[in-house]
C-alpha positions in Angstrom: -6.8 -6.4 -6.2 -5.6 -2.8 -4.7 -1.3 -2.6 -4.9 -0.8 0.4 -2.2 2.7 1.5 -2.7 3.8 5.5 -1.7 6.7 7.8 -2.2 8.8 6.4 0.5 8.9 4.3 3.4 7.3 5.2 6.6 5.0 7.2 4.5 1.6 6.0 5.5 1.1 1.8 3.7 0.3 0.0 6.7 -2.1 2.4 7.8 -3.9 2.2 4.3 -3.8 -0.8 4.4 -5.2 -1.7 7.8 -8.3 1.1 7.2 -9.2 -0.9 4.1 -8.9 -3.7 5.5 -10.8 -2.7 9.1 -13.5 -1.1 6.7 -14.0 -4.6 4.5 -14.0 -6.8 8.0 -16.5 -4.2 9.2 -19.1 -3.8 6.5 -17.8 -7.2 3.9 -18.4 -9.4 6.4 -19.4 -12.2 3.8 -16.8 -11.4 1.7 -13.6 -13.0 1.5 -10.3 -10.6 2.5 -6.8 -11.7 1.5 -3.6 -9.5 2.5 -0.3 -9.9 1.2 2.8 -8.2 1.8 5.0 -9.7 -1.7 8.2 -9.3 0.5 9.2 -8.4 3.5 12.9 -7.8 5.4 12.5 -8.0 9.0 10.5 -8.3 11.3 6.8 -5.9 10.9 3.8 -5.9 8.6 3.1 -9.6 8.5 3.4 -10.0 12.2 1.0 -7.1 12.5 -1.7 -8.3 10.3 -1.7 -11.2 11.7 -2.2 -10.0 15.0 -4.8 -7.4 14.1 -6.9 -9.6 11.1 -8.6 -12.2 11.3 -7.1 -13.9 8.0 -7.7 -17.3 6.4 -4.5 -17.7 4.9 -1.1 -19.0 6.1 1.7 -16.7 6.6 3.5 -18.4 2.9 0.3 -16.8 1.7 0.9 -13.6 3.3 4.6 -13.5 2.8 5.7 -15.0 0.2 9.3 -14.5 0.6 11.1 -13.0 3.5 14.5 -11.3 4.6 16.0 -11.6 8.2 18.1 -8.3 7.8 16.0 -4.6 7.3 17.2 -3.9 4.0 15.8 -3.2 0.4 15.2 -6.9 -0.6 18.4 -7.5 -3.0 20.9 -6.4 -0.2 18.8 -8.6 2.3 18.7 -12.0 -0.4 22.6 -11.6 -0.6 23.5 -11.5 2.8 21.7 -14.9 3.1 22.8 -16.2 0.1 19.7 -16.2 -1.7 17.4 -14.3 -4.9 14.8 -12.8 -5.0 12.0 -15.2 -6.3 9.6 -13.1 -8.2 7.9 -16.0 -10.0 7.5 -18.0 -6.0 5.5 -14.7 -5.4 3.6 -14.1 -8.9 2.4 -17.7 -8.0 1.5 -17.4 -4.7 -0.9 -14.1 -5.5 -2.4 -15.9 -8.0 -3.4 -18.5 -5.9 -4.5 -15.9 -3.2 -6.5 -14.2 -6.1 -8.3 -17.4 -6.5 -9.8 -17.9 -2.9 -10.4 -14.6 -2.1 -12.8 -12.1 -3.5 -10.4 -9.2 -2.7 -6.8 -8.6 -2.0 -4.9 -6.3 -0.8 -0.9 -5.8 -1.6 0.9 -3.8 0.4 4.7 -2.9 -1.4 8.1 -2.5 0.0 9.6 0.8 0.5 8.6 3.3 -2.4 7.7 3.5 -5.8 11.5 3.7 -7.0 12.5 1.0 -4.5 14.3 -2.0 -5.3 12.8 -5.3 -5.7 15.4 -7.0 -7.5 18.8 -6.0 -8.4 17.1 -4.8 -12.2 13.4 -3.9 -11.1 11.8 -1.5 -8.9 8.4 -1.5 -7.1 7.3 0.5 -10.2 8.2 -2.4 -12.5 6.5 -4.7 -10.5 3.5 -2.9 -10.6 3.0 -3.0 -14.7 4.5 -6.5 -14.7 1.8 -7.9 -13.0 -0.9 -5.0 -13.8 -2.0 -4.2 -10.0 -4.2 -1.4 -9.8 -2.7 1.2 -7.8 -3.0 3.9 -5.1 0.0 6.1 -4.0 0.3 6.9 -0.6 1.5 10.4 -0.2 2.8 11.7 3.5 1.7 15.3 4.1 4.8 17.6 5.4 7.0 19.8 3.9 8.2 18.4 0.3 4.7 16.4 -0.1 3.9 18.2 -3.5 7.4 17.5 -4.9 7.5 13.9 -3.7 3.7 13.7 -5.3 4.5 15.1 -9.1 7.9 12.8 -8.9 6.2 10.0 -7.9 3.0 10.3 -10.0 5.8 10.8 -13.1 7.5 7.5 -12.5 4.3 5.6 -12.3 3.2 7.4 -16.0 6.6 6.5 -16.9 6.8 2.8 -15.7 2.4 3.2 -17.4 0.7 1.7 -13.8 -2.9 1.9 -13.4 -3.1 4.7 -11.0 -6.4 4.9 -9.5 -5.3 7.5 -7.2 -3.2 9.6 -4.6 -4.6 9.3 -0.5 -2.7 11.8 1.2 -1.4 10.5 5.2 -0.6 12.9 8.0 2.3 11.1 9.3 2.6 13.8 12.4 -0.1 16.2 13.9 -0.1 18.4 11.7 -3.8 21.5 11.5 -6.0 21.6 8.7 -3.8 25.0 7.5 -0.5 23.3 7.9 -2.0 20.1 5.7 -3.6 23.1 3.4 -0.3 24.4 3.0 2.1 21.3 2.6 -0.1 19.3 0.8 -3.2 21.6 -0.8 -5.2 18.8 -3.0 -5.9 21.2 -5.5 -2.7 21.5 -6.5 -1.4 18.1 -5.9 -4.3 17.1 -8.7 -3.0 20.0 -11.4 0.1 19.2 -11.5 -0.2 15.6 -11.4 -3.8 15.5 -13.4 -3.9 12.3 -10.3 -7.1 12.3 -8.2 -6.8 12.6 -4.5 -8.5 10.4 -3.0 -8.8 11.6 0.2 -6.5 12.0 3.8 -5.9 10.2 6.4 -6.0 11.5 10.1 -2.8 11.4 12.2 -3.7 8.4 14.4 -2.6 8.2 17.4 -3.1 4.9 17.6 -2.9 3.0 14.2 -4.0 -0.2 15.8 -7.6 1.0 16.2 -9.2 -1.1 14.1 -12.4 0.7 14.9 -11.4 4.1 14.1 -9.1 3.1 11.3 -12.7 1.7 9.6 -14.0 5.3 10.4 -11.2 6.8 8.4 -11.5 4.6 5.8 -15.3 5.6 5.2 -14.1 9.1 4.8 -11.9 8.2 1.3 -12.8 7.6 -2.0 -13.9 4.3 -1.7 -15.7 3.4 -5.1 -12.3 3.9 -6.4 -10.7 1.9 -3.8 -13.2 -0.8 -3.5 -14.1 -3.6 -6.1 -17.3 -2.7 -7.2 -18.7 -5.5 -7.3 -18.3 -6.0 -3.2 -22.3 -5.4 -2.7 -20.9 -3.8 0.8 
C-alpha cells in the first residue's frame, strides 16, 4: 500500500495518484491495482478514477464513506446527521488489500486535516501504518510548508518514504530552484525527495501522466515485489 497525503489541499494528490496509477496500468498490466479514496465530501476524486481507470472494484470499495457537502469530513457527517465510520473504512481496505496486489490511498485535505472530530490525517496514517509519500506544491512558502509538514509526520512517527514535489502553476526550472531547491528541502527535513512533477496542462493524460511517473523515484514508490 502507498497513503499519498500532502501539506494541503489542491496541492498535487490526484495527480500522484493518477501518474502511479497510469504508470502501474501501463507497465503492471498483470498486476492487480486497487484505488481508494478513505473519504470523500463532494463530488471529485472517485468520480474521476472511475472515469479515467479501469478498476475492478465497486465504488463502496473506492469510497468507503462519503459526504454530500465539501467540507473537512466531521463538519460534512454533522450536517447529515451522521459519524465518521473509521472502522466501515479500516474494514473495507483490508478487504481491498486482499484482492489486489497493490493499492493506492489517496487522503483528504492535508496532513493536519481532520478526519474525525479527535484525529487528523496524521493519526490515521500510524493508526493503520500506511507507508507514506508527502506531496509538496512548489511556490512561494513550499520549504516552510515541507519542514512543518515533514515535523508532524516525525511527530505523529509515519513511515515516510518520501517528499515528491508538484508544480501546481507554470512555474521555470529557476523559479522551482528557487521556491522549492531539493537540496534544501532534504537538509532541513533529513526527507528524501523523490522527485517533481511537471505542471500538466492536462492532468487527464493518462499517457503523459505514465511518462511523469517514470521520471520519480519509483523503487521507493513501487512494491518491490511488482516484477514490472
Amino acid at each position: 500500500m502507498l497513503f499519498i497525503t500532502a501539506t494541503d489541499t489542491d496541492a498535487g494528490k490526484t495527480v500522484l495518484t493518477l501518474a502511479l496509477a497510469a504508470y502501474w496500468q501501463t507497465y503492471c498490466k498483470s498486476r492487480r491495482l486497487g484505488i481508494m479514496k478513505p473519504i470523500q465530501a463532494g463530488i471529485g476524486d472517485r468520480e474521476l478514477y472511475t472515469r479515467l481507470l479501469q478498476l475492478d472494484q465497486t465504488p463502496e470499495e473506492m469510497t468507503p464513506l462519503a459526504f454530500q457537502a465539501p467540507l473537512a469530513p466531521p463538519l460534512a457527517a454533522a450536517q447529515e446527521g451522521r459519524h465518521v465510520e473509521l472502522e466501515q473504512v479500516w474494514q473495507t481496505l483490508e478487504a481491498l488489500q486482499h484482492k489486489k496486489d497493490w493499492v493506492l490511498i489517496e487522503a483528504l485535505g492535508g496532513l493536519g486535516s481532520p478526519v474525525t472530530w479527535e484525529t487528523t490525517v496524521a493519526d490515521l496514517a500510524w493508526d493503520w501504518r500506511l507507508p507514506t509519500v508527502l506531496v509538496v506544491p512548489v511556490r512561494l512558502g513550499a520549504i516552510a510548508q515541507a519542514v512543518a509538514n515533514v515535523a508532524l509526520a516525525r511527530q505523529s512517527r509515519i513511515h515516510l518514504k518520501g517528499i515528491v514535489l508538484n508544480c501546481v502553476q507554470p512555474c521555470s526550472q529557476s523559479e522551482q530552484e528557487n521556491w522549492a531547491p531539493i537540496d534544501l528541502i532534504q537538509s532541513l527535513t533529513a526527507t528524501p525527495v523523490l522527485g517533481s512533477l511537471p505542471h500538466l496542462n492536462d492532468p487527464t493524460d493518462l499517457e503523459k501522466l505514465a511518462q511523469v511517473a517514470s521520471s520519480l523515484d519509483l523503487e521507493r514508490l513501487l512494491p518491490i515485489s511488482a516484477g514490472c
